[in-house]
C-alpha positions in Angstrom: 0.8 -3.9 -29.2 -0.2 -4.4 -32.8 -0.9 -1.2 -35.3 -4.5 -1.1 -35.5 -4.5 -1.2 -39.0 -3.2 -4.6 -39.1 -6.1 -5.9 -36.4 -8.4 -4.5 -38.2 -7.3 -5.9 -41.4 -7.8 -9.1 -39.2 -11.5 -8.5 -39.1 -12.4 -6.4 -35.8 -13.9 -3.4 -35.6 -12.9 0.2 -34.7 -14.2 0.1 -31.4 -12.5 -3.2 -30.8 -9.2 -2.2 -31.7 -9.3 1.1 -29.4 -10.9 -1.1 -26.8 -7.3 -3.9 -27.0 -4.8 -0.9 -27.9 -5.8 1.5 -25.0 -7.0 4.5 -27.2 -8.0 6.7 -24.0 -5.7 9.7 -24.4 -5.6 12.7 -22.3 -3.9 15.4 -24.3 -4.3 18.6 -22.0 -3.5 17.9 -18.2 -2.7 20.5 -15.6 -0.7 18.7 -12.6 -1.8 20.2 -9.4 -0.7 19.7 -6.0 2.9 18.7 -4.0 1.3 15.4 -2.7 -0.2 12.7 -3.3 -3.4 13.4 -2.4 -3.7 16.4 -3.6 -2.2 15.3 -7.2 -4.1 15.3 -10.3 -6.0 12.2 -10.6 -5.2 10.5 -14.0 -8.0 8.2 -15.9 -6.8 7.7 -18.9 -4.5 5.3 -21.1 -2.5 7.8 -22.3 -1.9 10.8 -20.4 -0.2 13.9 -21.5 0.9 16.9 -19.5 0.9 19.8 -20.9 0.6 22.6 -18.0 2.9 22.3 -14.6 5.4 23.8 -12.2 8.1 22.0 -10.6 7.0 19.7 -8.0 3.2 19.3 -8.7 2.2 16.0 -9.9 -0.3 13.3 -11.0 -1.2 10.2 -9.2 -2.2 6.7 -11.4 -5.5 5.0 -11.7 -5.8 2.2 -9.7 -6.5 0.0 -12.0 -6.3 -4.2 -12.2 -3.0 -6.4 -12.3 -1.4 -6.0 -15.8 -3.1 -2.5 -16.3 -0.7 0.4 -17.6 -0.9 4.0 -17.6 1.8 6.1 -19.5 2.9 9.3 -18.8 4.0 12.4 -21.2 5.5 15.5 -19.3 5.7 17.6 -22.0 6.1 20.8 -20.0 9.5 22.7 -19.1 8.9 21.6 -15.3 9.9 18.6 -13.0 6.7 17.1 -11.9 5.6 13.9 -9.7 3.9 10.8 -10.4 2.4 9.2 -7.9 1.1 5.9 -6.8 -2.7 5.0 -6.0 -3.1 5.3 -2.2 -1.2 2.1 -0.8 1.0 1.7 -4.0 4.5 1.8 -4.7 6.6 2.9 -7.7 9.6 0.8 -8.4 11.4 0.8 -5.2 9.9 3.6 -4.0 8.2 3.6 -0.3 4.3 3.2 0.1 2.4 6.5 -1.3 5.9 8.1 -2.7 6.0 10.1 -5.9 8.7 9.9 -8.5 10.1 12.8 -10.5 9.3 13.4 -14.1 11.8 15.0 -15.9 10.5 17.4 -18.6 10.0 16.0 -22.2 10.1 12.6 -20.7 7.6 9.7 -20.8 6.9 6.9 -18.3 5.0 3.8 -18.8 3.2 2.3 -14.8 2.4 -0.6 -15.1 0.1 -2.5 -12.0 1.6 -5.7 -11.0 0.4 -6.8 -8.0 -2.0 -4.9 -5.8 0.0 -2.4 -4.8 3.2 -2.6 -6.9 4.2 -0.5 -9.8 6.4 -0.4 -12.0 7.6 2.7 -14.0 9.3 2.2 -17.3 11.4 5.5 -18.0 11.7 7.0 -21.7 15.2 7.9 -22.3 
């Protein structure tokens, strides 16, 4: 995505920019649960976890084909993501959650109805 300085520089506004760079960011999210539906229910762009223990999780927005969510665990704690009901992660079965590793980001992105797919931070 461009800097929004540079689209901006092209002429659109503020609220233009956050509206084509994704600018919702959740900096403070307490993961809750060990299942899908009992996950914390993520509605943001940019999601940051900053409260967990090990095997609670967050489950994805489900969202339109080419939407994205990304994921920041930035706790000491494995923790899940999860799927919209009926979705898949990767090659993951219907409804499963994947583990989040501490300190480590994920990008989901929608690509079909019910297929996701995660791209893991290193």
């Amino acid at each position: 995505m461009a800097l929004a300085k540079n689209l901006m520089g092209a002429g659109l506004s503020s609220g233009q920019v956050r509206a084509l760079n994704g600018a919702s960011i959740n900096s403070a999210i307490t993961a809750a649960g060990t299942t899908q539906a009992t996950a914390t229910a993520l509605t943001a762009d940019v999601n940051i976890i900053t409260t967990a223990t090990t095997g609670q999780g967050v489950s994805l927005y489900n969202g339109v084909i080419g939407d994205s969510q990304e994921v920041f665990n930035n706790t000491s704690a494995d923790t899940r993501v999860y799927p919209p009901t009926g979705g898949n992660v990767n090659q993951l079965s219907a409804n499963s959650g994947f583990v989040l590793a501490p300190y480590t980001a994920v990008m989901c992105k929608k690509m079909t109805a019910t297929q996701w797919v995660g791209y893991l931070s290193a």
